[in-house]
One Martini backbone bead per residue (centre of mass of N, CA, C, O) as a GRO file, in nm:
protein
  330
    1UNK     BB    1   2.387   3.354   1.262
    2UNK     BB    2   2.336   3.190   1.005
    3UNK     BB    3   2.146   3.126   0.730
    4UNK     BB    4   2.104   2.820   0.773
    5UNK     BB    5   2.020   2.842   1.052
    6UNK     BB    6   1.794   3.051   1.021
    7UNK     BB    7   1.611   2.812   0.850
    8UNK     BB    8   1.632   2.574   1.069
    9UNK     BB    9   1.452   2.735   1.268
   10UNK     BB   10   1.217   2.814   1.094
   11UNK     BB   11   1.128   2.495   1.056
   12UNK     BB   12   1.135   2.406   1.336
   13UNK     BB   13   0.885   2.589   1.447
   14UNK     BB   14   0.676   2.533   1.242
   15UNK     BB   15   0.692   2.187   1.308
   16UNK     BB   16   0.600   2.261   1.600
   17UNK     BB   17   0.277   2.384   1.483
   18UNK     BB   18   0.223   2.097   1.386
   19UNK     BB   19   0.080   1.822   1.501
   20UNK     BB   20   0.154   1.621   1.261
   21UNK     BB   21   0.417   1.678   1.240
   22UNK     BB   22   0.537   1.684   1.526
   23UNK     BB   23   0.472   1.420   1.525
   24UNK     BB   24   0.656   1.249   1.322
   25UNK     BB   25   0.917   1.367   1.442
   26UNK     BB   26   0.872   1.230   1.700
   27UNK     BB   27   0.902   0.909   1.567
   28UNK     BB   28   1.185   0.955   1.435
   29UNK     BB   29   1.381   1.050   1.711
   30UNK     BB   30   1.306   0.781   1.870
   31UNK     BB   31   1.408   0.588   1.683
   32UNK     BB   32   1.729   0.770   1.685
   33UNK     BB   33   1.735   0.746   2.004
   34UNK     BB   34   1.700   0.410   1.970
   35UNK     BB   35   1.829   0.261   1.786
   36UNK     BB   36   1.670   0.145   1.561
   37UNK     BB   37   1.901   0.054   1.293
   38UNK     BB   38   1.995  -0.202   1.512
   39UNK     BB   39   1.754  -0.334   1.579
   40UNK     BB   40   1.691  -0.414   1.324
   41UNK     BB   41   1.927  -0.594   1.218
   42UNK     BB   42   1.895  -0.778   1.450
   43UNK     BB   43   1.637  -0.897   1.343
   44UNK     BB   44   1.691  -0.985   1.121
   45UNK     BB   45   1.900  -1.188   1.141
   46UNK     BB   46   1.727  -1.378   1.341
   47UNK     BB   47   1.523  -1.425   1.102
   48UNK     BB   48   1.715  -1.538   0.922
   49UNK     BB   49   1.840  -1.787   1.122
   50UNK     BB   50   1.477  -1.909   1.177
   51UNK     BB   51   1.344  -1.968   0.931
   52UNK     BB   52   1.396  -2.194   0.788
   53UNK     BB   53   1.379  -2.361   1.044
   54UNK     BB   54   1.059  -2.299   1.043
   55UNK     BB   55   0.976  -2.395   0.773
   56UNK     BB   56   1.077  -2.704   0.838
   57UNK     BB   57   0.929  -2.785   1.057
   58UNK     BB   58   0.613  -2.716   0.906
   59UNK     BB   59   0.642  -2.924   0.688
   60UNK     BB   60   0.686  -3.159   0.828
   61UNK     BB   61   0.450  -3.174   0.962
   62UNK     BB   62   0.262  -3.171   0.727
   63UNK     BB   63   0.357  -3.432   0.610
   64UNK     BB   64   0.187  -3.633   0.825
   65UNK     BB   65  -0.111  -3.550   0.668
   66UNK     BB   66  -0.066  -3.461   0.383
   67UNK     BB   67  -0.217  -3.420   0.088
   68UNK     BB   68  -0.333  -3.246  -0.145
   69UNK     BB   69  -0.315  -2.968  -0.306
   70UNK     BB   70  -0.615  -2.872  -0.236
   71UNK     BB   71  -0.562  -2.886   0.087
   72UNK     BB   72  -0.557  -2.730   0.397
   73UNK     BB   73  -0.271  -2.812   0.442
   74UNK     BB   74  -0.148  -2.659   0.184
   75UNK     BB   75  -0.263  -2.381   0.251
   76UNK     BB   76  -0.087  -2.327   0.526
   77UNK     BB   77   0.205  -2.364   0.335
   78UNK     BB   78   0.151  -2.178   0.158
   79UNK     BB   79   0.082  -1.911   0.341
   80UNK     BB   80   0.356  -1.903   0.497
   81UNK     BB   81   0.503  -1.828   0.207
   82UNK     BB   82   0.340  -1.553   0.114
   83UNK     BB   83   0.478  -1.371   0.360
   84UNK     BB   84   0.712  -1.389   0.074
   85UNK     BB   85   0.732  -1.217  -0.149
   86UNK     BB   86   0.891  -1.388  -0.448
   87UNK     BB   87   1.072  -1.590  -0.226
   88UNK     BB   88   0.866  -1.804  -0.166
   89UNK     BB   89   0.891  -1.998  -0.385
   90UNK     BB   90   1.202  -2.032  -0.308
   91UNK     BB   91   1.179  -2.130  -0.050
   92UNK     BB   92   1.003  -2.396  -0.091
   93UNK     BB   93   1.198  -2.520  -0.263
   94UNK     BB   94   1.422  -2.549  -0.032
   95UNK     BB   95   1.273  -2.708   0.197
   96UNK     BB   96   1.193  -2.968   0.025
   97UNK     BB   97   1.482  -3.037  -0.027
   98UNK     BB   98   1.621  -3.027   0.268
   99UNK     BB   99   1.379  -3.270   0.379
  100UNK     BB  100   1.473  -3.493   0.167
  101UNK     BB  101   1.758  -3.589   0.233
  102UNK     BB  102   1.717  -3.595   0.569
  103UNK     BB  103   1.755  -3.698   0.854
  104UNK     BB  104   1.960  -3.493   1.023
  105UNK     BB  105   1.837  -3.239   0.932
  106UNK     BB  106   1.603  -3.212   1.058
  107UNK     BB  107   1.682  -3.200   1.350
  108UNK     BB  108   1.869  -2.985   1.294
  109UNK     BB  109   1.578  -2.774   1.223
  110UNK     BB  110   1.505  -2.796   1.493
  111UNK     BB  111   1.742  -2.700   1.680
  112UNK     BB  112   1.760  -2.417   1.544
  113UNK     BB  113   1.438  -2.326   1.599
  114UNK     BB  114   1.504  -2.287   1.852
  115UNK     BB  115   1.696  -2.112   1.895
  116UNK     BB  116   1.671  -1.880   1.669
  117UNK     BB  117   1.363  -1.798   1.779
  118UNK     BB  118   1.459  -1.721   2.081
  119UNK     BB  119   1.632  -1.492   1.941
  120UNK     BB  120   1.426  -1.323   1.799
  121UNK     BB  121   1.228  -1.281   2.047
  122UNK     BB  122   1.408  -1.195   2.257
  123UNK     BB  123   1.492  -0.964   2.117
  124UNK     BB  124   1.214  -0.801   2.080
  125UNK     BB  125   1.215  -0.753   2.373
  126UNK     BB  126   1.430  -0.576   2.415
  127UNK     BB  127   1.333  -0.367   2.197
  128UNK     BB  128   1.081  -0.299   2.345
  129UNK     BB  129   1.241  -0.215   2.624
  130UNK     BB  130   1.402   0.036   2.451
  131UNK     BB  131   1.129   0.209   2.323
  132UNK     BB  132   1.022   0.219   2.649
  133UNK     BB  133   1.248   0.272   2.851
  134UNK     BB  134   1.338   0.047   3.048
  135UNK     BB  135   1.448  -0.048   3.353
  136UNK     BB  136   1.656  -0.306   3.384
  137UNK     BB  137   1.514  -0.394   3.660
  138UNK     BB  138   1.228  -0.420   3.516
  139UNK     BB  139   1.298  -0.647   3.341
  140UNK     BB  140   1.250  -0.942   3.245
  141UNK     BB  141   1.388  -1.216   3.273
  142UNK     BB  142   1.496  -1.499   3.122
  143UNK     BB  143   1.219  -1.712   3.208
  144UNK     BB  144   1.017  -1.496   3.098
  145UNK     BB  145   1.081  -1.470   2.817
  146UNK     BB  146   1.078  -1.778   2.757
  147UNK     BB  147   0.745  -1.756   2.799
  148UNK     BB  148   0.700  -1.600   2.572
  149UNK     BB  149   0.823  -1.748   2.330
  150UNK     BB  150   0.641  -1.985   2.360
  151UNK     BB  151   0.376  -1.815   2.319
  152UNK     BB  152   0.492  -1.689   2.042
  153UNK     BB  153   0.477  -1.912   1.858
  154UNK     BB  154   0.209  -2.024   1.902
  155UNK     BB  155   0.038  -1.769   1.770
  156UNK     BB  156   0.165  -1.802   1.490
  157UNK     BB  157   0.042  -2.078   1.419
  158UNK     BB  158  -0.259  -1.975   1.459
  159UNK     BB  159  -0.257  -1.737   1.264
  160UNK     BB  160  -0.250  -1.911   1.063
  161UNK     BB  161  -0.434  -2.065   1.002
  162UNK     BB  162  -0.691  -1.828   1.056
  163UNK     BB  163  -0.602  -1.706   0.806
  164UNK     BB  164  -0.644  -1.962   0.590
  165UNK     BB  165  -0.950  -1.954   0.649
  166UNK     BB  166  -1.011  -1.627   0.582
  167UNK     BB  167  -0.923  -1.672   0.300
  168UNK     BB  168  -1.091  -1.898   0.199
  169UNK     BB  169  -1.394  -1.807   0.260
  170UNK     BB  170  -1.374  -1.539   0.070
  171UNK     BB  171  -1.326  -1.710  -0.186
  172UNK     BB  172  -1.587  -1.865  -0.197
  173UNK     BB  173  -1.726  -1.809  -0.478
  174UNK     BB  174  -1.520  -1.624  -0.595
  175UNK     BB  175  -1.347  -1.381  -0.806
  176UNK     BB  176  -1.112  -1.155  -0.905
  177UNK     BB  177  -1.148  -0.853  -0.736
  178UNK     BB  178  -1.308  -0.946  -0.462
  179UNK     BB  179  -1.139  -1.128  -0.365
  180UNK     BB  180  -0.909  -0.955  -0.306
  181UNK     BB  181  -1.022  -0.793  -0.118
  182UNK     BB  182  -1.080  -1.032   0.081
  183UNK     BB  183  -0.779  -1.117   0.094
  184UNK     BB  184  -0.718  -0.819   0.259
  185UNK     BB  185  -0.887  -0.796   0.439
  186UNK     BB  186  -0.809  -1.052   0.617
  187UNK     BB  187  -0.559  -0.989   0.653
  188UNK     BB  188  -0.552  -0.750   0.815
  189UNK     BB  189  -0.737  -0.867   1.066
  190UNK     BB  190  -0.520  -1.091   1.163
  191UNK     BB  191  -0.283  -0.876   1.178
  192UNK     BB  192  -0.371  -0.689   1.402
  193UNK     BB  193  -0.411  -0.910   1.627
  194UNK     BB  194  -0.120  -1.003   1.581
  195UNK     BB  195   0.003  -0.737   1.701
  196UNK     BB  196  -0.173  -0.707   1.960
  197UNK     BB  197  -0.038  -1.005   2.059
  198UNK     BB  198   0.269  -0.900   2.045
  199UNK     BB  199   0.282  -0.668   2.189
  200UNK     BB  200   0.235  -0.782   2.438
  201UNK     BB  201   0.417  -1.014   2.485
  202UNK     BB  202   0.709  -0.839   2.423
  203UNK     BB  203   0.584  -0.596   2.649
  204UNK     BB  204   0.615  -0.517   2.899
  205UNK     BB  205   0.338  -0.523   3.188
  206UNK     BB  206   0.346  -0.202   3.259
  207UNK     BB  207   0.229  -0.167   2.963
  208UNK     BB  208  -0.060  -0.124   2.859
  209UNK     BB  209  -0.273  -0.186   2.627
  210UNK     BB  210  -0.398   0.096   2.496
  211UNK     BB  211  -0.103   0.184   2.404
  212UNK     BB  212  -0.075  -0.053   2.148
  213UNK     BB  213  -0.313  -0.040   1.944
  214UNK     BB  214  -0.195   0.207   1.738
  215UNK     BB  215   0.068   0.056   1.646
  216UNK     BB  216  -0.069  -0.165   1.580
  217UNK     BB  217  -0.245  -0.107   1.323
  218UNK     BB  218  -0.001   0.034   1.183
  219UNK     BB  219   0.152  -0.274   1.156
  220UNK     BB  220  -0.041  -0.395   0.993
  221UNK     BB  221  -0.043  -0.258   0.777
  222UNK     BB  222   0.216  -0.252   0.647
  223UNK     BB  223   0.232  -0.566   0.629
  224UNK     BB  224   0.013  -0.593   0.422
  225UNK     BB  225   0.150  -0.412   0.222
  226UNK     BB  226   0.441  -0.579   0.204
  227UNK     BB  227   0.288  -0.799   0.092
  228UNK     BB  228   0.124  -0.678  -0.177
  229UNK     BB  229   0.423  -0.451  -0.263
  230UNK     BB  230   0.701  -0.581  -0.132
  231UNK     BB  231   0.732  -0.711  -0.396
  232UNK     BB  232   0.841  -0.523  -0.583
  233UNK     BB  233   1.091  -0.436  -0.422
  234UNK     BB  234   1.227  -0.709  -0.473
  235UNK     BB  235   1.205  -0.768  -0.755
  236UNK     BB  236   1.393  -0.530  -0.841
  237UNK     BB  237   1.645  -0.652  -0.706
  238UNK     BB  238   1.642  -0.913  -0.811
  239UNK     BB  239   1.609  -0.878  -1.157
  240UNK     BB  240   1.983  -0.833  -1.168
  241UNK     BB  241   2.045  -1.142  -1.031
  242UNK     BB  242   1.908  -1.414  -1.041
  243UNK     BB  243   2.072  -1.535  -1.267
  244UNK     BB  244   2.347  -1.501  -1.186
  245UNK     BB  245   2.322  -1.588  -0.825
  246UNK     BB  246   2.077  -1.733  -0.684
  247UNK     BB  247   2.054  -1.744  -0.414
  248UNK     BB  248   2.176  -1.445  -0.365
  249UNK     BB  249   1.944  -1.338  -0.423
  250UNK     BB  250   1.742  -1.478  -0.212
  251UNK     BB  251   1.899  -1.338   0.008
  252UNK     BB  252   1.867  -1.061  -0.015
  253UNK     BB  253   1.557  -1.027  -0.072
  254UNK     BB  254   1.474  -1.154   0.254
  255UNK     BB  255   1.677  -0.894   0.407
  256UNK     BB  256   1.489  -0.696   0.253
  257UNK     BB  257   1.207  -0.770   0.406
  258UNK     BB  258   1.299  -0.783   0.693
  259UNK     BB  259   1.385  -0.470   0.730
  260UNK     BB  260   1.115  -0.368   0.627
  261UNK     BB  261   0.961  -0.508   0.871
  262UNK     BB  262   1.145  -0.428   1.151
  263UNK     BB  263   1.086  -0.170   1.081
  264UNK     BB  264   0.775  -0.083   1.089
  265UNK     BB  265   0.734  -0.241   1.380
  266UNK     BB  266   0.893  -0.007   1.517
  267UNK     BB  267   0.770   0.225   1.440
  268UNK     BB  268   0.472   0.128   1.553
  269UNK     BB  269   0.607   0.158   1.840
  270UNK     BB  270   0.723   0.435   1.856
  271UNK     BB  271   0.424   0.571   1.872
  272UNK     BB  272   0.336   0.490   2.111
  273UNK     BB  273   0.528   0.626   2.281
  274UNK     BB  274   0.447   0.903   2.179
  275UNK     BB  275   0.191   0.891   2.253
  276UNK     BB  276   0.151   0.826   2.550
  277UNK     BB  277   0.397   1.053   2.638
  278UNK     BB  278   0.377   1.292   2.502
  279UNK     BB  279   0.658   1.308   2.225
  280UNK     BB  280   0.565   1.638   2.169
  281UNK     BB  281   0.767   1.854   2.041
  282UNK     BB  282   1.064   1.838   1.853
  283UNK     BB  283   1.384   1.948   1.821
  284UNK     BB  284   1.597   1.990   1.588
  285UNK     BB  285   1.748   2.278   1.714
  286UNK     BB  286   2.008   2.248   1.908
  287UNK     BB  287   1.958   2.497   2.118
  288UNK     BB  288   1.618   2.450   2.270
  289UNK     BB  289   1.477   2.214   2.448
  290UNK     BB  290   1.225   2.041   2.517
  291UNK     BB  291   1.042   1.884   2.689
  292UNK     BB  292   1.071   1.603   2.528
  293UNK     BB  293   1.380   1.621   2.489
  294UNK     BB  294   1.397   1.520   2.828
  295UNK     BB  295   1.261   1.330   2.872
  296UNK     BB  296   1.373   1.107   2.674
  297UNK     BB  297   1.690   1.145   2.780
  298UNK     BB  298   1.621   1.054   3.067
  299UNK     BB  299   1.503   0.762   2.992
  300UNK     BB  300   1.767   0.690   2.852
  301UNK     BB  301   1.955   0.727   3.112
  302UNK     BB  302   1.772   0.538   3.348
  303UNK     BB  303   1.806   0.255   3.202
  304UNK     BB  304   2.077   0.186   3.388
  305UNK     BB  305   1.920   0.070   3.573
  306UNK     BB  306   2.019  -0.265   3.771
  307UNK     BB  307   1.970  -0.215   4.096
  308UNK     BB  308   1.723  -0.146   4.330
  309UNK     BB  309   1.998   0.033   4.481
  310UNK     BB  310   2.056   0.164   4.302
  311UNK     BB  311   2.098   0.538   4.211
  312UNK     BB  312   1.928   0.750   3.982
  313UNK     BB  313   1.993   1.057   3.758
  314UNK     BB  314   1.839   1.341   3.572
  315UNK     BB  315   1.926   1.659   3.414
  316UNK     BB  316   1.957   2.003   3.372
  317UNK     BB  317   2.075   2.276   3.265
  318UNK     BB  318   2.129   2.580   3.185
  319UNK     BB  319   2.143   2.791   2.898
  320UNK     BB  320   2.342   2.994   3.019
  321UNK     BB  321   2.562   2.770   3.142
  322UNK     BB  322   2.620   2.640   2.867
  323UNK     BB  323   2.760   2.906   2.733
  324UNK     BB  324   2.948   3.006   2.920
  325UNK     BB  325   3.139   2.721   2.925
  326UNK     BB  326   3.190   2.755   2.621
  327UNK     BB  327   3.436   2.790   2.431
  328UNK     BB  328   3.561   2.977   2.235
  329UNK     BB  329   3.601   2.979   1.888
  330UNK     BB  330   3.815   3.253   1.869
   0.00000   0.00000   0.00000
């Protein structure tokens, strides 16, 4: 065992006898294990191909009920914009522009938001299915997929709406500091609820609502975060680029907002599932296999069963048979 090897063994043993470290590694390790970073890219695009249309379907309805700057109305479609910091007054732009063109823009934008949005749901349901590790056979057919997909479309519109009622109220005679306070505070309250029924919506039935809690939480701020920080690194990115490249600047930067909403998420999934079924302590230097570490790979095997006859297992060998086993490297 050479020194760097003897180095990482030592950080390894370390970081598992500290339990909230070891919670932290366990949620880095099975985001790592259920390829995360593939999952969040798939929600980024399906996300990215059905904003537009989503937020142009939203403008039209709004637009048969008109109002002036500061009625309802406006505040429902502001609120929907600023769910995107510094990109949203851009995307504002582009939505309104696209809208008064032609019916047949419109309509291109119905049938969009329709097949889009079913895409990046439907996508999400996949995404819960793979970070719970649900076996193939176990997990909801199409049909049942495509009435969640409709069902989060309503809580989606439903939440806006509400954010936009519970921002109103808070602000109403207040200005300054105060109002910031109470339009974040009321922001992460909607936010919470938000999560809490997106996760269940989302999420195989066989997996308890207990269970859903505190990830729903930590997504919740998370989101919030990234609505009133998040954007600092939006405009940071966008900063030397949007003079140059005009449209494409708004494109990176909502690319960039939506992967890193994408990431919190899952991240905030993955706690879910590392907490319901206590897997930590992981190890980082194997082996040897921790406890958990044969958990999350059997249950990783597992999801392959697509069919009730078919029938799987997974095992592990001893570890001095699978020395034994390995040629000599001298």
């Amino acid at each position: 065992m050479n020194v760097a090897e003897r180095l990482a063994r030592k950080a390894d043993t370390a970081q598992q006898g500290v339990p909230p470290i070891a919670f932290a590694v366990g949620v880095f390790k099975k985001f790592g294990d259920d390829r995360g970073g593939s999952l969040a890219a798939l929600l980024t695009f399906y996300g990215f191909l059905s904003l537009f249309p989503l937020l142009l379907l939203l403008v039209t309805i709004l637009g048969f009920f008109g109002g002036a700057e500061h009625s309802f109305v406006r505040r429902v479609e502001n609120s929907a914009f600023s769910q995107f910091p510094v990109v949203g007054t851009k995307l504002s732009t582009n939505i309104h522009g696209l809208q008064g063109r032609s019916v047949f823009g419109l309509v291109v934008g119905i049938l969009f938001v329709l097949w889009g949005s079913q895409g990046a749901l439907q996508t999400a349901q996949y995404a819960q299915a793979e970070i719970w590790n649900i076996p193939g056979v176990n997990r909801p057919n199409f049909w049942a997929r495509l009435g969640r997909t409709g069902l989060m479309m309503l809580v989606l519109g439903l939440f806006l709406i509400a954010s936009t009622l519970l921002a109103g109220l808070v602000t109403i005679g207040h200005h300054g500091g105060w109002a910031v306070v109470g339009a974040v505070v009321s922001s992460l309250v909607v936010n919470i609820g938000l999560f809490v029924v997106a996760f269940r919506l989302l999420t195989p039935k066989q997996i308890p609502w207990r269970d859903m809690v505190p990830g729903a939480i930590v997504g919740a701020v998370g989101w919030t975060l990234l609505q009133y920080l998040g954007g600092i690194l939006v405009e940071h990115s966008l900063r030397n680029t949007s003079r140059e490249y005009g449209t494409f600047a708004l494109v990176l930067g909502l690319i960039s907002f939506l992967y890193l909403a994408a990431q919190v998420t899952l991240y905030a999934s993955e706690l879910n599932v590392v907490r319901a079924r206590h897997l930590w302590p992981r190890g980082m230097v194997q082996p040897p296999l921790t406890a958990a570490d044969k958990e999350v790979l059997s249950s990783i095997a597992l999801e392959g069963k697509r069919r009730p006859e078919q029938y799987l297992s997974a095992g592990f060998q001893a570890e001095e048979k699978i020395e034994e086993e390995q040629p000599d490297a001298s």
